[in-house]
TIKOL-966766 format. One record per residue: residue in three letters; x negated, y negated, z of N, C-alpha, C in turn. Coordinates in steps of 0.05 Angstrom, whole numbers, plus 5000, padded with zeros to 4 digits. Last residue first. Example, Ala and Ser with C-alpha at 12.3 -4.5 7.8 and 13.67 -1.06 7.14 Angstrom:
BEGIN
 residu   nx   ny   nz  cax  cay  caz   cx   cy   cz
    ser 4743 5045 5142 4727 5021 5143 4742 4999 5157
    ala 4736 5114 5156 4754 5090 5156 4736 5066 5156
// end
This chain:
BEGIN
 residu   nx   ny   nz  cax  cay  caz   cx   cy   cz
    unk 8748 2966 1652 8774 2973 1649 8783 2950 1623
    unk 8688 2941 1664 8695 2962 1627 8720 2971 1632
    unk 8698 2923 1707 8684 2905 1682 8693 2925 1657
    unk 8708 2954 1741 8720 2942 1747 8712 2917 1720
    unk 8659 3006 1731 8685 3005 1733 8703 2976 1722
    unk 8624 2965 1752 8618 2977 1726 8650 2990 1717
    unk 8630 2953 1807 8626 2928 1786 8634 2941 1763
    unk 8630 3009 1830 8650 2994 1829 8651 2967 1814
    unk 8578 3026 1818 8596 3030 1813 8622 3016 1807
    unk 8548 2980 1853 8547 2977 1823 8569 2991 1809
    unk 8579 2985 1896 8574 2965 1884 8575 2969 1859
    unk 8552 3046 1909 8577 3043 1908 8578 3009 1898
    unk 8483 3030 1909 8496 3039 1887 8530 3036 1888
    unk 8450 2996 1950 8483 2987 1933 8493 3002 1913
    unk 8415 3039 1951 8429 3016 1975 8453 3011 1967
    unk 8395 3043 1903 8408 3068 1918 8423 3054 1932
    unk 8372 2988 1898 8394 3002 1875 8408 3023 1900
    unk 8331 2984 1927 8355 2960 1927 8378 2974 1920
    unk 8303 3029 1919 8308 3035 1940 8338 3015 1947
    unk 8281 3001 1867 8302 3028 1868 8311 3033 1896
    unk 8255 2958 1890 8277 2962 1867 8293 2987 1867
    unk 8214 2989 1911 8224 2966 1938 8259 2963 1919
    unk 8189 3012 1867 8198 3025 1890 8221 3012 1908
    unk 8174 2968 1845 8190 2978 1827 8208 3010 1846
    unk 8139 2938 1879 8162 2925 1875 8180 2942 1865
    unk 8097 2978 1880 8114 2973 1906 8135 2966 1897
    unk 8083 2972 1821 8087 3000 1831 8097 2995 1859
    unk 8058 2922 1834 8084 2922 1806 8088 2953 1820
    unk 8017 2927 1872 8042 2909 1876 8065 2910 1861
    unk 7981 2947 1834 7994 2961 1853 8019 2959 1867
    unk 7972 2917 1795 7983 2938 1791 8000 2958 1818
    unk 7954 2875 1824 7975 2866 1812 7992 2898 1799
    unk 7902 2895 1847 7930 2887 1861 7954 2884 1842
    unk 7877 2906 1793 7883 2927 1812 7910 2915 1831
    unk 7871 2855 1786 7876 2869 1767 7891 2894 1780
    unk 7830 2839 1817 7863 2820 1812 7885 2836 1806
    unk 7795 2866 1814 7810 2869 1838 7840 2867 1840
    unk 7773 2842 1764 7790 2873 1770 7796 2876 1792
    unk 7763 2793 1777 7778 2795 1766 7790 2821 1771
    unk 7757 2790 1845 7737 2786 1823 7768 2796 1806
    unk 7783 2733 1898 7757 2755 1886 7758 2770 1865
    unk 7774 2686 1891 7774 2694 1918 7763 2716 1916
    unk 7763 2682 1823 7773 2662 1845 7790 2679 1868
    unk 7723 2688 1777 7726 2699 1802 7743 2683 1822
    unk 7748 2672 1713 7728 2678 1728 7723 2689 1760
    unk 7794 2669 1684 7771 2689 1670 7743 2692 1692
    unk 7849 2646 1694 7827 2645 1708 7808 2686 1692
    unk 7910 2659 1681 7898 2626 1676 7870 2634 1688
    unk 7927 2713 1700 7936 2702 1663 7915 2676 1652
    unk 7913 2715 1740 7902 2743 1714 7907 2717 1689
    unk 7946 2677 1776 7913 2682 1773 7898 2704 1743
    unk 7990 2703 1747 7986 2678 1749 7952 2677 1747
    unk 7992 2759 1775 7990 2752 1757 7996 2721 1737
    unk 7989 2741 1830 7974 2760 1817 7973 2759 1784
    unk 8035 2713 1829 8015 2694 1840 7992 2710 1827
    unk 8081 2748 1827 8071 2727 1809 8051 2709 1814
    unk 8064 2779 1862 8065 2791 1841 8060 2764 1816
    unk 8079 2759 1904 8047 2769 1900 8048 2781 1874
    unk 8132 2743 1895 8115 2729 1901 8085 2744 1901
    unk 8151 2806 1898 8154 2783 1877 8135 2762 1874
    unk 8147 2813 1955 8130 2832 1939 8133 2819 1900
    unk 8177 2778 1978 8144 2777 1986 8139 2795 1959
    unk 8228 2799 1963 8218 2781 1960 8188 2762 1951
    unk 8227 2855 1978 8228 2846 1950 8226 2817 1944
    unk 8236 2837 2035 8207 2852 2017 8208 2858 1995
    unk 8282 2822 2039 8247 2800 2038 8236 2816 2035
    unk 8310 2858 2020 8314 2831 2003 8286 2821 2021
    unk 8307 2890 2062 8297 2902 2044 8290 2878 2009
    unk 8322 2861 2101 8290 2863 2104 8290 2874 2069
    unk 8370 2860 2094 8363 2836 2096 8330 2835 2081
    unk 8394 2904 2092 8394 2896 2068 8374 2862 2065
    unk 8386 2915 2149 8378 2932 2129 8379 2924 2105
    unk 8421 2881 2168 8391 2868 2172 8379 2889 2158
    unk 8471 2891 2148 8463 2880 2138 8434 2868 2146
    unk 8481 2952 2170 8474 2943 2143 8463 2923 2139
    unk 8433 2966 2234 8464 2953 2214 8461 2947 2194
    unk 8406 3016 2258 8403 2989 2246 8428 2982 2230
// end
């Protein structure tokens, strides 16, 4: 696979996984009552989804670590 459809997918599934994140917790924050389905469900996805995203995040990081190196470098000379 070539870098950049490897960096592609890995940016829309940090994408998607953003978006259910804020929609999950959107629904938690404004609705005390059941809307599609029940609150602890909500509850449960939104945890689960924060534990993908934070995976889908470090996997971004490893990806570009030479980047960051080299930003970090190239900023504190």
């Amino acid at each position: 696979m070539k870098k950049a459809m490897r960096n592609y997918i890995v940016d829309a599934v940090l994408g998607l996984l953003f978006l259910a994140q804020a929609i999950s917790g959107f629904v938690l924050w404004g609705c005390d009552s059941v809307f599609i389905f029940a609150w602890h469900t909500w509850l449960d996805i939104h945890k689960w989804v924060g534990a993908a995203l934070l995976a889908a995040i470090m996997v971004h990081l490893i990806l570009h670590w030479r980047w960051v190196v080299y930003m970090a470098r190239s900023y504190f000379r």
